[in-house]
C-alpha positions as CSV (number, residue, x, y, z in Angstrom):
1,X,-33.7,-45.9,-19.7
2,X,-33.4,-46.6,-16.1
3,X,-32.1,-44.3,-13.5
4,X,-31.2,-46.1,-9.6
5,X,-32.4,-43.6,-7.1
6,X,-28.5,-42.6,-6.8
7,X,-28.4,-41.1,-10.5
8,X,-32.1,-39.8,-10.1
9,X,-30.8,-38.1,-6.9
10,X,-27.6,-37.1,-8.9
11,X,-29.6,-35.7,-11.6
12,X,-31.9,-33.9,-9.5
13,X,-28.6,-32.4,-7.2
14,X,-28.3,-30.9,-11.2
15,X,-31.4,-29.1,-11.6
16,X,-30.7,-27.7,-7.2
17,X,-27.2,-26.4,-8.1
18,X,-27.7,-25.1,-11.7
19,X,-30.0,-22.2,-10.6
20,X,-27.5,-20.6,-8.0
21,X,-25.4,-19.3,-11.0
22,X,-25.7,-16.2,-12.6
23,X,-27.7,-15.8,-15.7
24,X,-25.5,-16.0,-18.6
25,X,-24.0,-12.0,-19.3
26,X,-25.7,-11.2,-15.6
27,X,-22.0,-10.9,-13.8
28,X,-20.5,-8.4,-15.4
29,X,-16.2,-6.3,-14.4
30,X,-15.6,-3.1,-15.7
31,X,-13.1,0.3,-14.8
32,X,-14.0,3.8,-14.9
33,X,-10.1,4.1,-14.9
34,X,-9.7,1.9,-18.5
35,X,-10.7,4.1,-21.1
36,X,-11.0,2.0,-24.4
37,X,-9.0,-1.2,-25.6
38,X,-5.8,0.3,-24.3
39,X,-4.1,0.9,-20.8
40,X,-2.8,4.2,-20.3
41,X,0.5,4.8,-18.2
42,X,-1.3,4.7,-14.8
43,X,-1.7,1.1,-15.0
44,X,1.7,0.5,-16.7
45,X,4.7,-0.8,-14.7
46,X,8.0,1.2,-13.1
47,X,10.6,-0.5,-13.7
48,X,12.3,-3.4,-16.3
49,X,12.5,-0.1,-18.9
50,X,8.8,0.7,-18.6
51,X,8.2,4.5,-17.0
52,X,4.6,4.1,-15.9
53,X,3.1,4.9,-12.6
54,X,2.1,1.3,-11.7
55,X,-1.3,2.2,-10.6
56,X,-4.2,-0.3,-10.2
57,X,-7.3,0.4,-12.0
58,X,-10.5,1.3,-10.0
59,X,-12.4,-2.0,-10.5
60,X,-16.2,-2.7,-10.4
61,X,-18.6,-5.2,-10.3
62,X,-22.4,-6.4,-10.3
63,X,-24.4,-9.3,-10.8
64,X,-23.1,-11.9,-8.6
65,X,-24.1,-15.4,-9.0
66,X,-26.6,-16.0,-5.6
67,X,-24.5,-18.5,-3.7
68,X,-21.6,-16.4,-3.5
69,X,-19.3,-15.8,-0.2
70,X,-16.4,-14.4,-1.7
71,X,-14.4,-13.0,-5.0
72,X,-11.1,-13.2,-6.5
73,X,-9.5,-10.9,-9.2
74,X,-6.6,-11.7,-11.3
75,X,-4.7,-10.1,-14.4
76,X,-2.9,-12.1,-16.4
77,X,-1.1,-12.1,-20.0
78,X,-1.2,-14.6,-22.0
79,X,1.4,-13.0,-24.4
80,X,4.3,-12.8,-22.1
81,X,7.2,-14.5,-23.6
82,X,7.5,-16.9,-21.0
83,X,6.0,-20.1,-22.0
84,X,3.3,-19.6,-19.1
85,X,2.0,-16.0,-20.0
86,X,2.8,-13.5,-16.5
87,X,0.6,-12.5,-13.8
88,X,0.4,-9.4,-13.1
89,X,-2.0,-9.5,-9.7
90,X,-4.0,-11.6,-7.7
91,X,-6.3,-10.7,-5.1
92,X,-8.8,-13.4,-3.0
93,X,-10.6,-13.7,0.2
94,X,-12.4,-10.2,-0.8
95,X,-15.7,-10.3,1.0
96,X,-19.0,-11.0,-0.8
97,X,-20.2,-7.6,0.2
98,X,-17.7,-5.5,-1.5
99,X,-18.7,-4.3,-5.3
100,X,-15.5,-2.4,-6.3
101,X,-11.6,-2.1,-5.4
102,X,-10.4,0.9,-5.2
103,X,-7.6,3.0,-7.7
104,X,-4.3,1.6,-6.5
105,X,-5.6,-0.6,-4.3
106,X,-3.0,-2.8,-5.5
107,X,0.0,-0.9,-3.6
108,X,-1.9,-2.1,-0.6
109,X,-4.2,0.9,0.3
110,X,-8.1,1.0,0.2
111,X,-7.9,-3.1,0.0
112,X,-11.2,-4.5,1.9
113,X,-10.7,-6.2,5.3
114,X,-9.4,-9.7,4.9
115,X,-8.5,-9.3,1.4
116,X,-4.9,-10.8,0.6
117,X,-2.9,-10.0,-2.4
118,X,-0.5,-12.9,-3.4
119,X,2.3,-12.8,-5.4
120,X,2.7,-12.1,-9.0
121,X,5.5,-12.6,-11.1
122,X,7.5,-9.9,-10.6
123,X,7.9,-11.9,-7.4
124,X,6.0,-9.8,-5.1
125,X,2.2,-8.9,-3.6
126,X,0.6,-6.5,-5.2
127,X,-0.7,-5.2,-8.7
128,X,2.4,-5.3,-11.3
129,X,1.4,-3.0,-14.5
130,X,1.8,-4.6,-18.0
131,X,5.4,-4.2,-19.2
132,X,5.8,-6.2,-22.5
133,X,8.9,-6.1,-24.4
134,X,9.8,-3.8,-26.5
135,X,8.7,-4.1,-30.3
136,X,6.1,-6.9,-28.9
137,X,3.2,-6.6,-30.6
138,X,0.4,-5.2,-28.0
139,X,0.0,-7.9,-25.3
140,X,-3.5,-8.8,-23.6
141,X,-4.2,-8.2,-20.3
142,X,-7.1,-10.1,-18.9
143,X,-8.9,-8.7,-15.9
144,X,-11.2,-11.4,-14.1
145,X,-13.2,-11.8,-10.9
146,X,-14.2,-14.6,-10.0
147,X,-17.3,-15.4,-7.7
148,X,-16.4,-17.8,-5.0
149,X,-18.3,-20.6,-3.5
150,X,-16.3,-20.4,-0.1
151,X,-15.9,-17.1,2.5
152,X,-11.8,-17.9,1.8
153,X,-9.5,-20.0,-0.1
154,X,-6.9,-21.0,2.0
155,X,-2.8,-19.9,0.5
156,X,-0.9,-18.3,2.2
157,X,-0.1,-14.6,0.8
158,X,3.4,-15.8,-0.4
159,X,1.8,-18.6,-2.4
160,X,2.7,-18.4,-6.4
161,X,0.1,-17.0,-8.9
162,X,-0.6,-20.7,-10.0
163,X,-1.3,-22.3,-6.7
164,X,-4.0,-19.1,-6.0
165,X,-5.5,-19.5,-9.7
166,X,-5.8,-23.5,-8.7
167,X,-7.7,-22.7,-5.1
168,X,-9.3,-20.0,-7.0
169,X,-10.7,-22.2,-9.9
170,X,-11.9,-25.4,-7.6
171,X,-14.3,-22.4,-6.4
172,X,-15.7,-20.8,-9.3
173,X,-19.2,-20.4,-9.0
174,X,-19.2,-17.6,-11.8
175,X,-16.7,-15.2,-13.5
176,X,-17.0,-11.9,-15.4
177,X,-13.3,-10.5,-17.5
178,X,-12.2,-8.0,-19.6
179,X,-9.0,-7.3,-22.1
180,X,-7.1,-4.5,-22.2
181,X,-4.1,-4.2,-24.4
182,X,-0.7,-2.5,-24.1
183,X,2.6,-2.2,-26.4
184,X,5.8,-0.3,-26.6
């Protein structure tokens, strides 16, 4: 087979790229706050018939791919009856410096500099605890960050969950999640 000197410099743009990711497992999310497969009623909605306390996790992180400017974290369920699953918080333009958020850094406070929450489904910024309907069986709630290949996606803060997730996704350089699970 014959490669032009565009697909050998193709190729070769491959082997360049390729080693700026994380080793596979490397990138890893966890919370001191999560104890176990199930959230407890600190991260668990007020309001819509829950009686939680709506509280963000503490989030950490380590093992960033090399390349990375920024992160992103999300937390989404896929088991909302909804057609489209719910999300419960999104979080970008965090700086590539910063390792952890913060407990309830989702009301607003202990956020890093330049970090913008956008909004989530319960139509406003901020972290939104699971709330599934009751007699649901348990729903999933995935907890991601994502290693960004830019210092900022550009949305504006009142930009829908789907439109960050998009902006956050044509900039994945690497991602690390975990499930928790919640029912009532």
């Amino acid at each position: 087979m014959r490669f032009s000197s565009r697909s050998a410099a193709a190729l070769l743009s491959l082997f360049v790229v390729l080693p700026l990711a994380a080793k596979p497992g490397s990138f890893r999310l966890w919370s001191p706050d999560i104890k176990g497969p199930t959230l407890s009623a600190d991260q668990v909605f007020s309001g819509m018939g829950c009686t939680g306390k709506n509280i963000s996790p503490e989030l950490r992180w380590s093992g960033a791919p090399t390349g990375t400017k920024s992160f992103a974290v999300t937390v989404y369920d896929p088991d909302a009856p909804t057609g489209s699953g719910w999300w419960h918080w999104t979080v970008y333009n965090i700086p590539a410096v910063v390792t952890s958020l913060p407990r309830n850094a989702g009301s607003g406070h202990g956020l890093p500099v330049g970090a913008v929450q956008g909004t989530t489904d319960f139509g406003k910024p901020g972290y939104g605890g699971a709330c599934p309907p009751k007699g649901d069986k348990p729903h999933r709630y995935f907890f991601t960050i994502y290693a960004l290949n830019v210092p900022s996606i550009d949305v504006p803060a009142t930009a829908s969950a789907a439109n960050v997730g998009f902006n956050i996704h044509a900039h994945t350089i690497g991602k690390a999640a975990f499930v928790a699970r919640y029912g009532r």
